[in-house]
C-alpha positions in Angstrom: -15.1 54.2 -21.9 -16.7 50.9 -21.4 -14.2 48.4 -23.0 -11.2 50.0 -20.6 -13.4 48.7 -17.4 -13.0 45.5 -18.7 -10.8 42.7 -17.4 -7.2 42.9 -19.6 -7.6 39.7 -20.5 -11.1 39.5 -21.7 -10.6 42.8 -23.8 -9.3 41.8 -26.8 -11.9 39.3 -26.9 -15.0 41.8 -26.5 -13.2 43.9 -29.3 -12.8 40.9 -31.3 -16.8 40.1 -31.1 -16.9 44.0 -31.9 -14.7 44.1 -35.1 -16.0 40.9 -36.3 -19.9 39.9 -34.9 -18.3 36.6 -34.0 -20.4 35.1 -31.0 -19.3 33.2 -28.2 -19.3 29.8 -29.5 -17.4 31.2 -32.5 -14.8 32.8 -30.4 -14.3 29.6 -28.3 -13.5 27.5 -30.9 -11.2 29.9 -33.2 -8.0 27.8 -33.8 -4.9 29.1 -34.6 -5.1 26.7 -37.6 -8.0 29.0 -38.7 -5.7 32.5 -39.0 -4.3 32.5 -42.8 -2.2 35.7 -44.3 -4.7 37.5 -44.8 -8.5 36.4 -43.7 -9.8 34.0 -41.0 -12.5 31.1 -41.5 -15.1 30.9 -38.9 -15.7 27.2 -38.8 -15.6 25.7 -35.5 -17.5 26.5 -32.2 -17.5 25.7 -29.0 -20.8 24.9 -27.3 -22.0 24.1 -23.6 -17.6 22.9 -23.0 -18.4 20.0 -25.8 -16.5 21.0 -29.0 -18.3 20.4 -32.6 -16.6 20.3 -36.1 -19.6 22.9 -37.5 -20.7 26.2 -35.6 -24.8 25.9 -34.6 -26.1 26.6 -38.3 -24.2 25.8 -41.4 -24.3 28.7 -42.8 -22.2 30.8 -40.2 -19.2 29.1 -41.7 -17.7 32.2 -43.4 -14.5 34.0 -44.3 -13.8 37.2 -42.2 -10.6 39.4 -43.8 -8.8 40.7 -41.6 -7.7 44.5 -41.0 -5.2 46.4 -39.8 -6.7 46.8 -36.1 -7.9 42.5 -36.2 -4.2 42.4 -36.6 -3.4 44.0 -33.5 -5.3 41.8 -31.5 -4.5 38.6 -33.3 -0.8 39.5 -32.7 -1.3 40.4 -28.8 -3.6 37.3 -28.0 -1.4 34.8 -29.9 1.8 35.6 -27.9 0.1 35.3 -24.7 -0.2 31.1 -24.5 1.1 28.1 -27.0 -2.6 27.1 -27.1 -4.2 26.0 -30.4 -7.0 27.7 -29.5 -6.2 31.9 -30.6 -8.4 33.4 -27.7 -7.3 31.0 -24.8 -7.5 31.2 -21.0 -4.2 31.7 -19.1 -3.5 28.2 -18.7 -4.3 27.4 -22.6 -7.6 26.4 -22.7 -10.9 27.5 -25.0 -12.2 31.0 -23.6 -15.7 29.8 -22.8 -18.8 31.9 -22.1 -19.4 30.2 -18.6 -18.4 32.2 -15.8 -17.1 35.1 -18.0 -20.9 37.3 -18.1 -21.1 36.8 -14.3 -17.2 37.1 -13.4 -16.2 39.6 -16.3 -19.2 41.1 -18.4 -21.3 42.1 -15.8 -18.9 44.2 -12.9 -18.1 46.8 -15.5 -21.7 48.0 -16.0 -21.8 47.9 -12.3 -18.9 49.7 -11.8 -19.7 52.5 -14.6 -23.5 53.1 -14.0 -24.2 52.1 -17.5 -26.6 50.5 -18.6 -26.4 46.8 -18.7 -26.7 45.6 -22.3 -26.3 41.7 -22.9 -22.8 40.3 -25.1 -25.0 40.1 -27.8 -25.3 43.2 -28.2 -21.6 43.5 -29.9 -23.0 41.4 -32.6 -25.7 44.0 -33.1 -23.2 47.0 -32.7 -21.2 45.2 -35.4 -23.8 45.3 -37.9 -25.1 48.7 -37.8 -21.8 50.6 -37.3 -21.0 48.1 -40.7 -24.1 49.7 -42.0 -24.0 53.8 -40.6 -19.9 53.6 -42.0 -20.8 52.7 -45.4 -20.5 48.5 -45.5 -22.6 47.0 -48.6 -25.5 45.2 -46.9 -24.7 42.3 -48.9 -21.0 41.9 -48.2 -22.4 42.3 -44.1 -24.5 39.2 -44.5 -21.7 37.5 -45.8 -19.5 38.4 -42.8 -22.3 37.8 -40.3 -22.7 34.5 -42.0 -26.7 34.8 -42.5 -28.4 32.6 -44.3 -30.2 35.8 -46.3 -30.5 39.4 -46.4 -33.6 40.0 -43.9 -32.1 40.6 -40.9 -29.6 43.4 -42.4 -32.5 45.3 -44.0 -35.4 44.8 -41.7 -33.7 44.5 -38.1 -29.9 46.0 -38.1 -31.2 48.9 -40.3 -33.3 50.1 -37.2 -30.4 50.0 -34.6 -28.5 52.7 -36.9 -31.1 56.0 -35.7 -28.9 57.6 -32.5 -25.6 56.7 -33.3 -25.1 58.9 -36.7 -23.1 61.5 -34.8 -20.3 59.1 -34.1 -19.9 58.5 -37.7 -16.5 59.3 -37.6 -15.4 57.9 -34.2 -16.5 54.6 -35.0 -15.3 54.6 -38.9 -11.5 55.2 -36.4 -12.9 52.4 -34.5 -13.0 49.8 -37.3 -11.1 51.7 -39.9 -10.7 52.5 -43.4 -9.3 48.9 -44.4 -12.5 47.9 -43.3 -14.8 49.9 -45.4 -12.7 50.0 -48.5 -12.3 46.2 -50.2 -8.7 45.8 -51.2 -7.6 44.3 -54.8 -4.7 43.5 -53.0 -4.1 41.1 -49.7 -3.1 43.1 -46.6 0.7 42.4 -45.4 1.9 39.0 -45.2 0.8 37.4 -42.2 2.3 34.3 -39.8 0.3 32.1 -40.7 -0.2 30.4 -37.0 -0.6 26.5 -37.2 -25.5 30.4 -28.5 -26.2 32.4 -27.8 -29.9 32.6 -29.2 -31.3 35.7 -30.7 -34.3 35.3 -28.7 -32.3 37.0 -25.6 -32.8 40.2 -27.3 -35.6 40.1 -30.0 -38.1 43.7 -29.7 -34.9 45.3 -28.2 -33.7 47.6 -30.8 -30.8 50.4 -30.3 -30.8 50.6 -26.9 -29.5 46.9 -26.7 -26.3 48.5 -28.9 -23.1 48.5 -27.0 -20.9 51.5 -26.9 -17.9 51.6 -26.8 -16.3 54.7 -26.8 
């Protein structure tokens, strides 16, 4: 299992970027101010070490809710530091992207004999799961923050052939509070105060990561 190789720390981060197809700008500049009850807003980033106010394109700003396992992880990764930052390094600052593929991402693969797939690749495994488990394709481009439809219907659409047998594994994986929209909010919740596509384009499922 692929995500148990990884470095403790870094873990919940990689299965954040799974359960959300946050990138690492997005992850680096998640605030604590950005975790409400029940939903968090994607709206900063964290680029080359020099914060920004906006992620790289407007439109990512979004609204992810937040489920029952994003809970977990929120809960876990908060309590570790007092930084404002929600996925933090040990001594409290941003999680950042340089070091961490050469240091972190990269042993594992080495280690397992799989087959090295860049951290992109979580984004795209986000996206079709969403898609093989049942998500609307128009509620994913709203949580992937994309500008339009095209890339759900004409690229993430592709990535699904293979992984149809683990249906049911990775519907556990996300779970049901993913797939089915609630009327109601989840559980009251403390409210706590790029990469380019280019790196993959033509590479279709075999650039999915898996997880199990």
């Amino acid at each position: 299992m692929i995500v148990q190789s990884f470095h403790p720390w870094y873990r919940p981060i990689i299965e954040f970027m799974v359960l959300t197809g946050m990138i690492h700008s997005e992850i680096s500049g998640l605030h604590r101010s950005d975790i409400f009850p029940n939903h968090i807003m994607v709206q900063n980033s964290i680029v080359r070490k020099v914060e920004s106010d906006t992620v790289k394109t407007d439109y990512r700003v979004r609204k992810i809710p937040i489920t029952q396992r994003m809970r977990i992880i929120l809960d876990e990764v908060l309590a570790r530091t007092d930084s404002l930052y929600v996925f933090a390094e040990p001594d409290g600052s941003p999680y950042l992207r340089e070091g961490f593929i050469e240091d972190y991402w990269s042993k594992p693969f080495e280690n397992t004999g799989i087959r090295y797939r860049p951290p992109y690749s979580m984004r795209h495994s986000f996206a079709a799961w969403s898609l093989l488990i049942g998500v609307d394709p128009l509620r994913l481009v709203n949580l992937m923050g994309h500008g339009n439809k095209q890339m759900v219907f004409e690229v993430y659409g592709n990535y699904i052939e293979g992984v149809e047998e683990d249906y049911w594994d990775i519907l556990d994986y996300f779970g049901k509070d993913y797939v089915e929209v609630k009327k109601k909010p989840l559980a009251s919740y403390k409210n706590v105060s790029c990469e380019s596509l280019c790196e993959i384009q033509g590479q279709e499922s075999r650039n999915i990561l898996i997880i199990r």
